[in-house]
N, C-alpha and C positions, 0 to 999 in steps of 0.2 A: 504494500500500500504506500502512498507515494503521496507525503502530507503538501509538495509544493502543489500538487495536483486537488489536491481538496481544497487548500487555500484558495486556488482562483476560483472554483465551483464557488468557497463562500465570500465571495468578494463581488462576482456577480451579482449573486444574490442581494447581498447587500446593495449595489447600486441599483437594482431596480425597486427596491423597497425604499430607499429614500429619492426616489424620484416618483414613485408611484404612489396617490393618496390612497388607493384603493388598498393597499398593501398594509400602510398606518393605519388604516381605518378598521379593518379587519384586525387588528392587532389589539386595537383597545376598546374599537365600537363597543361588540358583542359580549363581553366578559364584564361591561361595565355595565350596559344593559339588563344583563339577566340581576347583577345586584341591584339594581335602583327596579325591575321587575317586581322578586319577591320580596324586596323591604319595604317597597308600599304594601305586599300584603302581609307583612306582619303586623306593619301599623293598623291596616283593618282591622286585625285578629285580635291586636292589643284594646282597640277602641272596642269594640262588641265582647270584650272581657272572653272570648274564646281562645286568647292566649295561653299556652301551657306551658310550664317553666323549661325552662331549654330549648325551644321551639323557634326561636330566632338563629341559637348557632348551629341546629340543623337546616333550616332551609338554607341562609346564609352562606354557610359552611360546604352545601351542598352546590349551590349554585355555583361559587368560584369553581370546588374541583371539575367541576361539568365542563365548567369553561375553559380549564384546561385544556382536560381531555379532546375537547370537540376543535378549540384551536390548533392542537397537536395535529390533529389526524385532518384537518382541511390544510393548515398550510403545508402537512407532504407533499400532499397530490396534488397543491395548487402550483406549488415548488418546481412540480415536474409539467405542469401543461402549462405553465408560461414560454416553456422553451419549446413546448408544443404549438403555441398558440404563433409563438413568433419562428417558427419554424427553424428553430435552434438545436432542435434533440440531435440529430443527426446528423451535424456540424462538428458537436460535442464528442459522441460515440465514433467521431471518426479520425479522432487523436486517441495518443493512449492511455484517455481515460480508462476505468473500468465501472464496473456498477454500482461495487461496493465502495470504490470512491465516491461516486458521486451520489450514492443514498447517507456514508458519512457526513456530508460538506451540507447538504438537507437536514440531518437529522442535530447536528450543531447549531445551524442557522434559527431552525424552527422552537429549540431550548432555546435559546436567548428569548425570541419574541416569544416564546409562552412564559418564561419567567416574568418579564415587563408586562404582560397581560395581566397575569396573575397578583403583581403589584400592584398595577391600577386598582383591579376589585378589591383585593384586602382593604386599600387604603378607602377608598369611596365605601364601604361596607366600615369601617371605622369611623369617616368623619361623619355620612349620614344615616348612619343608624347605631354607634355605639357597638359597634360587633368587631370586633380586634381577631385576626386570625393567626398573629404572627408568632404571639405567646405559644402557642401548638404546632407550629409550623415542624420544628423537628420530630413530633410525634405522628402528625402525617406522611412525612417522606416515605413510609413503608406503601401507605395507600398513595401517591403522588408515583412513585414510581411505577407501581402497577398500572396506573392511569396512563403515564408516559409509551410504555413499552407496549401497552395493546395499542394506544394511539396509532402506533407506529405498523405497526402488524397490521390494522385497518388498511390506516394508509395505502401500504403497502401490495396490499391485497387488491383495493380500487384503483391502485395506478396501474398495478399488472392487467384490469379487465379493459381500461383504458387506451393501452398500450395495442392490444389485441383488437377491441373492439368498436376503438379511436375515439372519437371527440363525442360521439352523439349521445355518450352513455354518461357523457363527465358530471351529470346532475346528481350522480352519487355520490361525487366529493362533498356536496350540502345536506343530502337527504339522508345517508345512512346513518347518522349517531341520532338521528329524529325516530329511526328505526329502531334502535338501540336500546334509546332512554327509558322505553315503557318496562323493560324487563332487565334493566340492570338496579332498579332499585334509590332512582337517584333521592328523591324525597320522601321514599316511605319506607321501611324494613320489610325486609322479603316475606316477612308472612303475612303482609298486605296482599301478597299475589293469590289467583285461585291454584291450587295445589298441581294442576297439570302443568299449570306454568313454573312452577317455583326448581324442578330438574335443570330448565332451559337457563334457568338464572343461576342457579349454581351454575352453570358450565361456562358464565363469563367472568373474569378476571374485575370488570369493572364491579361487578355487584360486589365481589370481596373485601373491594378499595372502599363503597360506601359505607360497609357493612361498619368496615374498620372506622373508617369516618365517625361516625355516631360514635363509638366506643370511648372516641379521644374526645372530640364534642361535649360528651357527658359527663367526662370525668374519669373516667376509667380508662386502665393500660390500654395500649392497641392490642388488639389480638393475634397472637403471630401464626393461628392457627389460619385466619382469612391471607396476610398474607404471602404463607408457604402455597397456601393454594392457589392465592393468583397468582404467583411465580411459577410454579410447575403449568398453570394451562398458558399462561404466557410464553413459555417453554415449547411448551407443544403447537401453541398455535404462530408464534415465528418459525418454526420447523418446515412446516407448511406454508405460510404464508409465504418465503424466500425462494423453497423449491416452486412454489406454484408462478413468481414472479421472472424466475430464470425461464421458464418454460413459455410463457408469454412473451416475455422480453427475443429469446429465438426465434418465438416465431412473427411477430412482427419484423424484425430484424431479414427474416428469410424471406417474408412478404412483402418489403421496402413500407411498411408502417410506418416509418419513426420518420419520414420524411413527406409523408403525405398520411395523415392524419385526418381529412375529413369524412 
């Protein structure tokens, strides 16, 4: 792996984000959004005395990690259908980049800006409603990371169908963590779910992170048992998601995809 070679991947990158509002805007819009969403409705719930004690750094608490997660896993694939869009991929792939470089020089890129994401909301969730998430911050990292690494596998997953099945499917880079949310458990604990669903929800990695979420939220240790578990399917499902990405990534490559794309 060949780090001058990732550098110019994230130096790119970089220059189109600070040249691109759309890029800033996506970075802080939406994470900032979803907190000033649910802190009006905890203000509702406080006003109508339907508030329940801890119920503020649950939703709160939840909404930032979500926005993580869901900024992770759209600015991968946005990462790569820029260079699609501007008819770059294939410009790119025909130095000697490699793949794993250039999902590296992405997968850096896209941590900085979910960090400053993530900043904004704690900070807007402290000044306008009194919810401080930073005090817990290290107690999260076990779920923040889980969060981060299925991001990525997402990701991962949707640029490979992309890649394959080109531009006209990219509406999944916005819609699938929409798909997601219902059965990962973001604002409820899983035994909200009806019981045929609750198997499907163990077998994602992000419901473990929330699960843990709460745990720390409340007051109590994180649970290392949710954890271990979203590490192993994270495990299992980057296994898959990378073979399933090389295998797309050839055969677009074999079918001249990466340079005509529509």
């Amino acid at each position: 792996m060949n780090f001058g070679r990732i550098r110019a991947v994230i130096l790119r990158q970089a220059y189109e984000a600070r040249r691109n509002p759309d890029r800033m805007m996506d970075m802080l819009y939406w994470p900032v959004l979803d907190v000033f969403l649910w802190g009006f409705f905890t203000v509702y719930l406080s006003r109508s005395g339907s508030l329940r004690p801890g119920l503020i750094g649950f939703l709160l608490g939840a909404a930032i990690l979500w926005g993580v997660f869901r900024a992770f896993q759209r600015d991968m694939t946005i990462g790569v259908l820029s260079d699609l869009w501007s008819r770059n991929l294939g410009n790119m792939f025909a130095t000697p980049l490699t793949i794993s470089e250039y999902m590296s020089a992405l997968l850096a890129v896209n941590f900085v800006k979910t960090v400053i994401g993530m900043m904004a909301a704690g900070l807007i969730a402290w000044i306008a409603y009194s919810y401080m998430i930073f005090p817990v911050i290290l107690q999260l990292l076990p779920s923040l990371f889980n969060l981060i690494v299925f991001a990525f596998v997402v990701g991962l997953a949707i640029t490979a169908l992309i890649l394959r099945y080109t531009t006209r499917i990219q509406g999944l880079t916005w819609s699938f963590t929409g798909f997601l949310m219902p059965i990962s458990c973001v604002f409820y604990p899983l035994n909200s779910l009806p019981k045929f669903l609750r198997p499907v929800a163990w077998a994602l990695p992000t419901t473990h992170a929330f699960e843990g979420m709460r745990a720390v939220v409340a007051g109590r240790p994180a649970p290392p048992g949710h954890f271990v578990w979203g590490l192993l399917l994270n495990c299992l499902y980057f296994a898959g998601a990378a073979a399933f990405f090389r295998w797309m990534f050839e055969q677009a490559r074999r079918d001249g995809l990466l340079v005509k794309q529509e």
